[in-house]
C-alpha positions as a printed Julia matrix, in Angstrom:
143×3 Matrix{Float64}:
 -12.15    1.5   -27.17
 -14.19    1.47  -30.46
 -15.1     5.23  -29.51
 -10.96    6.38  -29.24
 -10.62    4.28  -32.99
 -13.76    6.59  -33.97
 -12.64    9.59  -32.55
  -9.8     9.35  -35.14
 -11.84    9.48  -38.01
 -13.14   12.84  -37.01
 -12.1    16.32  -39.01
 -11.03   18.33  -36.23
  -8.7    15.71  -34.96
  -7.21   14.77  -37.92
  -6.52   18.3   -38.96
  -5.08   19.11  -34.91
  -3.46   15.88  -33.98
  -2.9    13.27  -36.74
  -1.65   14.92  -39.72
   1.2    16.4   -37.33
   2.31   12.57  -38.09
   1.29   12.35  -41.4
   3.27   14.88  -42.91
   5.96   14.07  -46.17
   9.59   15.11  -44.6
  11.4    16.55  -47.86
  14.9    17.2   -47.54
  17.16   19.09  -49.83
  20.73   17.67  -50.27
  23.68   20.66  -50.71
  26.43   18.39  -51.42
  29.0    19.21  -53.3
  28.84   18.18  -57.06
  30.57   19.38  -60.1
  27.11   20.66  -61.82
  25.92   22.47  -58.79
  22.21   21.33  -58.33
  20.24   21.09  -55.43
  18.47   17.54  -55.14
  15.26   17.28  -53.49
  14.49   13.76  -51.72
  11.34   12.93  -50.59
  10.64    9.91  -48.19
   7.24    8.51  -49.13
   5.73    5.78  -46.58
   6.25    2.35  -47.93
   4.32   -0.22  -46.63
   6.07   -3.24  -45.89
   5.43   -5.99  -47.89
   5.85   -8.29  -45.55
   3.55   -6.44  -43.0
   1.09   -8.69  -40.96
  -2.07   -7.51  -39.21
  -2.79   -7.43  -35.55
  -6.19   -7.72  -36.35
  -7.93   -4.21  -35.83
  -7.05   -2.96  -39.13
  -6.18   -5.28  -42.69
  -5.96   -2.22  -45.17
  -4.0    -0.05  -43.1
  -0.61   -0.69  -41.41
  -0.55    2.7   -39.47
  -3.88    2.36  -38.39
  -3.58   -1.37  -37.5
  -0.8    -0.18  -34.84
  -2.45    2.57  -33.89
  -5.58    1.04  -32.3
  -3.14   -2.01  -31.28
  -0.99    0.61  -28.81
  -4.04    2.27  -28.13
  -6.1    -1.13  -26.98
  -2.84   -2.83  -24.98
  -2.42    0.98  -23.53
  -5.87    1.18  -22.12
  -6.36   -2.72  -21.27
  -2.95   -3.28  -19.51
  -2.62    0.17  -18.14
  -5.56    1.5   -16.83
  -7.57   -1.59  -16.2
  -4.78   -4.24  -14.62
  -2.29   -1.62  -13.16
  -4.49    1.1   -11.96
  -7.18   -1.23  -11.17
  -4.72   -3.69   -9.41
  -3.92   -0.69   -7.14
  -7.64    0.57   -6.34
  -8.32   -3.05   -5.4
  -4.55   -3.06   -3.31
  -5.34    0.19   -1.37
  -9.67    0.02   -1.1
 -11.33   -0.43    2.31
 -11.64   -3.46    4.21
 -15.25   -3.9     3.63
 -15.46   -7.27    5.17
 -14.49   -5.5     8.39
 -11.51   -8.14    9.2
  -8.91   -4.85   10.23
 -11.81   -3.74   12.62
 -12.45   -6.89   14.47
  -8.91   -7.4    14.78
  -8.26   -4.11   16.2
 -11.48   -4.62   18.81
 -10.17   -8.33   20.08
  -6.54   -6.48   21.05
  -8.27   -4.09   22.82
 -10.6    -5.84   24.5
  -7.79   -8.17   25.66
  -5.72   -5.24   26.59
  -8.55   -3.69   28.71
  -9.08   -7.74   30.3
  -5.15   -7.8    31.48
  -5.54   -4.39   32.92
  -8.57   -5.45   34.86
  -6.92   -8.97   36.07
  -9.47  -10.86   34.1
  -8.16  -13.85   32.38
  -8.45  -13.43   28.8
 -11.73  -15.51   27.82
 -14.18  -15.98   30.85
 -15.0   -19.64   31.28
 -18.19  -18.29   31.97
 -18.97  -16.18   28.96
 -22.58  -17.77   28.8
 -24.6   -17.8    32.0
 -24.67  -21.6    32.88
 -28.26  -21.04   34.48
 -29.2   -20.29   30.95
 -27.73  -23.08   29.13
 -29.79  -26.49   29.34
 -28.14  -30.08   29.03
 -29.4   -33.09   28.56
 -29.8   -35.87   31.18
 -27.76  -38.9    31.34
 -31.06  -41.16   30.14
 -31.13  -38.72   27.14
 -27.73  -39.25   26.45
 -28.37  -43.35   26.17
 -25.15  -44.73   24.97
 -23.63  -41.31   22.93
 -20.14  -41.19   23.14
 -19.08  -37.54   24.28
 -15.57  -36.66   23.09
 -14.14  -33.42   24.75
């Protein structure tokens, strides 16, 4: 951000871009008048007295708005909108979508077969070792 306030400072860019807004507007006025002469008016910035900073700038009013637009512009903008949106659309890279997808198929391909759809045998009981009753003592099993 510092950089864009920067950039402004440089020659070329003040003589492409910013004196385009700088320029005096002087207007001649053809009314009417008994003597005949052309008035010229020319509207000169006056800074408001008034005028309170936004905190980037406390000499300049134009330049204090300026890197205010410029700052909300690129803060709000690019970094919440856009940003909101590459965080909205990115992969899933926790892989939820996927194992979501794989459990409907698998049940899908279970029903076709005329498997219920969890075994009640997923783990070989052969392999699975449980205590006796004397190890058990006087636990309370809750099922």
């Amino acid at each position: 951000m510092a950089a864009l306030i920067k950039l402004r400072h440089m020659p070329l860019v003040q003589r492409s871009v910013w004196n385009h807004f700088n320029k005096v507007s002087r207007n001649i006025s053809t009314s009417k008048k008994n003597s005949d002469t052309a008035t010229t008016a020319c509207e000169t910035k006056t800074e408001d007295k008034n005028w309170v900073s936004y905190g980037f700038d406390y000499t300049s009013k134009e330049e204090d708005t300026n890197a205010h637009h410029a700052t909300f512009f690129f803060s709000v903008t690019l970094c919440i909108v856009f940003g909101g949106v590459c965080w909205a659309y990115s992969p899933d890279v926790h892989m939820r979508d996927w194992a979501q997808r794989e459990a409907f198929l698998e049940l899908r391909r279970r029903e076709k077969a005329g498997l219920p759809p969890i075994s009640p045998n997923f783990i070989d009981p052969k392999l699975i070792k449980l205590p006796d009753e004397s190890e058990l003592c006087d636990v309370e099993i809750i099922i």
